[in-house]
C-alpha positions in Angstrom: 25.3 5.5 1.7 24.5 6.5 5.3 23.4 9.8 4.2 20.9 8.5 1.7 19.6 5.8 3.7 18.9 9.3 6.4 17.6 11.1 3.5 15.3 8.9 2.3 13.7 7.3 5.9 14.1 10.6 8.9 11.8 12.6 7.2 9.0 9.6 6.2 9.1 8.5 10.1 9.5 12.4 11.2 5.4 13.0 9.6 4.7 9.1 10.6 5.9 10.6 14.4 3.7 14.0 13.8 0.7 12.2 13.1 1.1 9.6 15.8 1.9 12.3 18.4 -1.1 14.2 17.4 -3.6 11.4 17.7 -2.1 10.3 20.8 -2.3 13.6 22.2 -5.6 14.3 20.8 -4.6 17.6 18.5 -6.2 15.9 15.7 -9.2 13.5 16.1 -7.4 9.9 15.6 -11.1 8.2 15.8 -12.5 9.7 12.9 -10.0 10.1 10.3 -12.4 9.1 6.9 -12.4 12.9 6.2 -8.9 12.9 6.1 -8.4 9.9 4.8 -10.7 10.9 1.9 -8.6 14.0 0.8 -5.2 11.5 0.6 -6.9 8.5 -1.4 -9.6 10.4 -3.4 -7.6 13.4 -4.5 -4.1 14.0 -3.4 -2.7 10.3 -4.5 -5.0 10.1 -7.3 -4.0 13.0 -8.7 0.3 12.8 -8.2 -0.3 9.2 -10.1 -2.3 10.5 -13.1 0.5 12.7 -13.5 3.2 10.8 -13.3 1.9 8.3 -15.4 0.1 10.5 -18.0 3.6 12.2 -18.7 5.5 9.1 -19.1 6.9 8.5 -22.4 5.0 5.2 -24.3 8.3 3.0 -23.8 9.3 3.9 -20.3 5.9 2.7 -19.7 6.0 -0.4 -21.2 9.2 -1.3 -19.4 7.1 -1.5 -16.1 5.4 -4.5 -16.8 7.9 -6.6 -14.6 7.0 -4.6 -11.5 3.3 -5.5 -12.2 4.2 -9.4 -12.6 7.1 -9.3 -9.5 5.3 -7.3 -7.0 1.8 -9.3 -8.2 3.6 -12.5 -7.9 5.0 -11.9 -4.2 1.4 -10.2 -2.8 -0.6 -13.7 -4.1 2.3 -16.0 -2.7 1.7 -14.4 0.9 -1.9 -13.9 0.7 -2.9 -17.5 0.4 -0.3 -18.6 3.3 -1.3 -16.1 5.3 -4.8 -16.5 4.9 -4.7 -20.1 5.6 -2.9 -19.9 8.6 -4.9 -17.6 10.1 -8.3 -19.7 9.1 -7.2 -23.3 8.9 -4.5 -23.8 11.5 -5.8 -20.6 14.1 -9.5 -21.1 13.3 -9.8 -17.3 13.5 -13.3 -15.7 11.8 -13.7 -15.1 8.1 -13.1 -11.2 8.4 -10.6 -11.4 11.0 -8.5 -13.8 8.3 -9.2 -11.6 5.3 -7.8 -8.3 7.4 -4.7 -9.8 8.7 -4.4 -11.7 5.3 -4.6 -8.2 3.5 -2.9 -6.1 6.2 0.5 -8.3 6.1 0.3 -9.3 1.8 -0.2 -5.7 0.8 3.1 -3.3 2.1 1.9 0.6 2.2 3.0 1.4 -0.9 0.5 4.9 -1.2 1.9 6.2 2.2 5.5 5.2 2.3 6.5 4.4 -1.6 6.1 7.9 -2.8 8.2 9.6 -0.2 11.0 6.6 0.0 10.8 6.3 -4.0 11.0 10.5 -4.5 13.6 10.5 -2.3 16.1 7.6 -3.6 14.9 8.2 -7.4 13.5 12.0 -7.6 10.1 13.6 -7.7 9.7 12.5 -10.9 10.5 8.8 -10.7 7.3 8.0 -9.3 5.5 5.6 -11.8 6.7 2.4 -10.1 4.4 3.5 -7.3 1.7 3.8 -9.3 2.0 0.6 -11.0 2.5 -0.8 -7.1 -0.3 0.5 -6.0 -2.9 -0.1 -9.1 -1.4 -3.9 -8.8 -2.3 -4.1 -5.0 -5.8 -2.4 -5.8 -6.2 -5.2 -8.7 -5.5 -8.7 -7.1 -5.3 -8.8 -3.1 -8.0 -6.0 -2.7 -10.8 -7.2 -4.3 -10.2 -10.9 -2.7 -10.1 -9.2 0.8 -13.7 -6.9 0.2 -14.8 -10.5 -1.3 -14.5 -12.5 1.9 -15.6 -9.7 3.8 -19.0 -9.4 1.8 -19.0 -12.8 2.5 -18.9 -12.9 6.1 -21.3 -10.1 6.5 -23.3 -11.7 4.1 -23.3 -14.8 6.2 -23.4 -13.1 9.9 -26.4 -10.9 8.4 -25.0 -7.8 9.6 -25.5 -4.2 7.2 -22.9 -4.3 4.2 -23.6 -8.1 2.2 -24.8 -7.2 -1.2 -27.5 -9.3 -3.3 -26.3 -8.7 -6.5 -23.2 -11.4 -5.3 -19.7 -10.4 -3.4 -17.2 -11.0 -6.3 -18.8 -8.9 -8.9 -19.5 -6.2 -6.5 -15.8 -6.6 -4.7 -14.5 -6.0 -8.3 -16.6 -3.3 -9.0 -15.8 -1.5 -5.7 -12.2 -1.8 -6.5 -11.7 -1.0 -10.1 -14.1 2.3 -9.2 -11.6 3.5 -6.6 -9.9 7.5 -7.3 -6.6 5.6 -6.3 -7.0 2.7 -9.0 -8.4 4.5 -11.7 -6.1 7.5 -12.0 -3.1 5.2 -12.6 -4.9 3.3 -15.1 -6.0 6.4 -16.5 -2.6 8.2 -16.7 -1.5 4.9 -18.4 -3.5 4.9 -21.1 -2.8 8.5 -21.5 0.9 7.4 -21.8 0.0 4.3 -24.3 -2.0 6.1 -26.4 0.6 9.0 -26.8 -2.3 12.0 -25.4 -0.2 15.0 -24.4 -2.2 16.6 -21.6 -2.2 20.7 -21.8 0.6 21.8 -19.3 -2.1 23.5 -17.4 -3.7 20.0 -16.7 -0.9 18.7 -15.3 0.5 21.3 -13.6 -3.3 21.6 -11.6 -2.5 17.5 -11.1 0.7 18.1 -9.5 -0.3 21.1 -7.6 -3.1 18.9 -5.8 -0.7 15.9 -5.8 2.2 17.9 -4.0 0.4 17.1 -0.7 0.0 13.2 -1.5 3.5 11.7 0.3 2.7 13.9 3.4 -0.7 13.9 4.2 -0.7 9.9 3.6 2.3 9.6 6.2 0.5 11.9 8.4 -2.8 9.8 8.1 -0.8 6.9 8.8 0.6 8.2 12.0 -3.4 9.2 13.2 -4.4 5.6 12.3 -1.6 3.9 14.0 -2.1 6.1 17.0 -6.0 4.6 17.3 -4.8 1.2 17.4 -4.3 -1.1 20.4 -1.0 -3.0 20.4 -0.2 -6.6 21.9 3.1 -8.1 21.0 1.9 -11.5 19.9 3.9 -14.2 18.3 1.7 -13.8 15.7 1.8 -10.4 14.9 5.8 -10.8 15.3 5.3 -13.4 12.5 3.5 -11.0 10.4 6.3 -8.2 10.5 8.9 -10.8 9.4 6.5 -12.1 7.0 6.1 -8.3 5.5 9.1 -6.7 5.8 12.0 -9.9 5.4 9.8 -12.4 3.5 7.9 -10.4 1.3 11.0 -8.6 -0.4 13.1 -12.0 -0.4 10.2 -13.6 -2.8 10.2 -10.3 -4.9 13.8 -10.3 -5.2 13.7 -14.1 -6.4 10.9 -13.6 -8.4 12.9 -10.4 -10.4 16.0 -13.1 -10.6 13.8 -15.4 -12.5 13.0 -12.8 -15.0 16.3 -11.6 -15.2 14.5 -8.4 -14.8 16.9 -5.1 -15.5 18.7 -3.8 -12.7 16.4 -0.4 -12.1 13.4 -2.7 -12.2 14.9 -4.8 -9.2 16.2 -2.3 -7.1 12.8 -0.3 -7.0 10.2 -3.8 -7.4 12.3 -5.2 -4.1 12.2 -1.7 -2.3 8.7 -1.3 -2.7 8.2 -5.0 -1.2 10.1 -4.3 1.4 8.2 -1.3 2.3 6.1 -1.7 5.8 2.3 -3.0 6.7 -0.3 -1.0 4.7 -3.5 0.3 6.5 -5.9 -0.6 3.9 -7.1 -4.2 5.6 -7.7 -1.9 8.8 -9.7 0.2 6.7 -11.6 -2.1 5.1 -12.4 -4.5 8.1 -13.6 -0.9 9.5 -16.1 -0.4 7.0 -17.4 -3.6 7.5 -18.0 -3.2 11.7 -14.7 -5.3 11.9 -12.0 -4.5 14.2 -8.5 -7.0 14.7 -6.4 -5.6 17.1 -3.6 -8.2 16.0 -3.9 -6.5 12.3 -3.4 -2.8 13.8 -0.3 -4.2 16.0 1.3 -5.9 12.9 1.2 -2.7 11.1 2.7 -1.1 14.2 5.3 -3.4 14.5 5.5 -3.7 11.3 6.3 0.0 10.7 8.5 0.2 13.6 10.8 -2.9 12.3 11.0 -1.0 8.7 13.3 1.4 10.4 15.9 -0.4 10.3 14.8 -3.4 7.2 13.8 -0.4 5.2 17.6 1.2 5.5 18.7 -3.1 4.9 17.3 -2.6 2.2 18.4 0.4 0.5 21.9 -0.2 1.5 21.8 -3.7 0.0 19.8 -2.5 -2.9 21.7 0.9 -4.0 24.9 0.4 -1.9 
């Protein structure tokens, strides 16, 4: 078990490390990372999910549907808790409460699920990642670029949007690379299309660099972000790596979900802080320190909850 816990988290925190180091040490540019950033979530991710979900059999598709409603289920009991904390009991701003709120309900399934998933399950075991990841796209995502279309709309600063911030929230978010090449791949895989093998195999080629790059990326990001050890951003690590995957795992038990579906649901909830509520709060002229040091500490924490995890889980 020790070896498989090593084998599945020293080479995810060895990239993490290489990008951190080289946007600490200024190598690569760790202010403006959007190109980069672009390559991972437009292309490289997109592309390893379309074809690993457009050359799934029709059944072993169908079987995912617990993931969607367990991993769904523990995102939307966090976000609302979180969320009101932050606004109702802290009194913090609009967009400073839907970053946090995003960064600590939605673990970085894109960056860390495919290499920690590949790695217990195999290369080709991927498809729970890419039902995670279209689920997070679908329900906390477009809530998040809601209230932030809201606040700008409100402060009057550049990104509110006349035609109304839920309909264009949605429609940001279902036109994302990263959401629509899983739902793509998946109605490849319902409707029984069989792709030519040179289709896929140009997919995988550009998809190959997906788990990297996105750890890499991560690393850069991380590396640009202030950290203060807060007692809320201590709160938000528990709340994302302990928490999170303790709701999933109850949620699984009361759909008496099968064994496989439990082990990789609860793995991916257990997976650290995702980067997307930094991202987002960025496009928007929004920075929260306390939102880059949860993912921070989350990430760091995951060391050793991730490998708690995994022994508990597959042990």
């Amino acid at each position: 078990m020790i070896s498989i816990i090593l084998a599945a988290l020293v080479p995810i925190f060895f990239v993490l490390l290489l990008g951190y180091s080289a946007g600490k040490w200024r190598v690569v540019d760790n202010k403006n990372v959007a190109q980069l950033n672009a390559v991972v979530m437009r292309y490289a991710i997109p592309a390893s999910l379309f074809a690993a979900t457009a050359t799934t059999p029709r059944q072993a598709m169908l079987a995912q549907w617990p993931i969607v409603v367990i991993l769904g289920g523990a995102m939307m009991v966090v976000y609302p808790l979180w969320f009101f904390l932050q606004r109702n009991v802290l009194k913090r701003s609009l967009a400073e409460s839907a970053v946090q709120t995003l960064s600590v309900s939605l673990p970085n399934y894109a960056a860390a699920g495919l290499p920690v998933v590949a790695a217990l399950l195999g290369p080709n075991q991927i498809v729970p990642v890419a039902v995670a990841i279209a689920t997070g796209a679908l329900l906390p995502s477009p809530i998040t670029l809601a209230l932030l279309e809201l606040s700008a709309a409100k402060s009057g600063t550049q990104g509110g949007h006349g035609q109304g911030p839920i309909r264009h929230a949605i429609t940001h978010a279902l036109t994302r690379p990263i959401v629509l090449a899983p739902i793509a791949g998946t109605l490849c895989s319902l409707l029984g299309l069989e792709l030519p093998a040179v289709a896929i195999a140009s997919f995988r080629l550009i998809g190959q660099a997906a788990g990297g790059m996105a750890l890499f990326v991560t690393g850069l990001i991380l590396s640009a972000q202030q950290f203060r050890l807060r007692w809320n951003v201590v709160l938000a690590a528990v709340t994302t790596n302990i928490l999170q995957p303790l709701i999933a795992f109850g949620i699984a038990s009361l759909l008496t979900a099968p064994r496989e579906i439990l082990q990789v649901a609860v793995l991916m909830a257990a997976l650290p802080s995702g980067f997307f509520g930094i991202l987002f709060g960025s496009s928007y002229g929004h920075s929260s320190e306390d939102a880059g040091s949860a993912v921070i500490a989350s990430t760091l924490a995951s060391m050793f909850t991730l490998a708690v995890a995994i022994a508990w889980l597959y042990g």
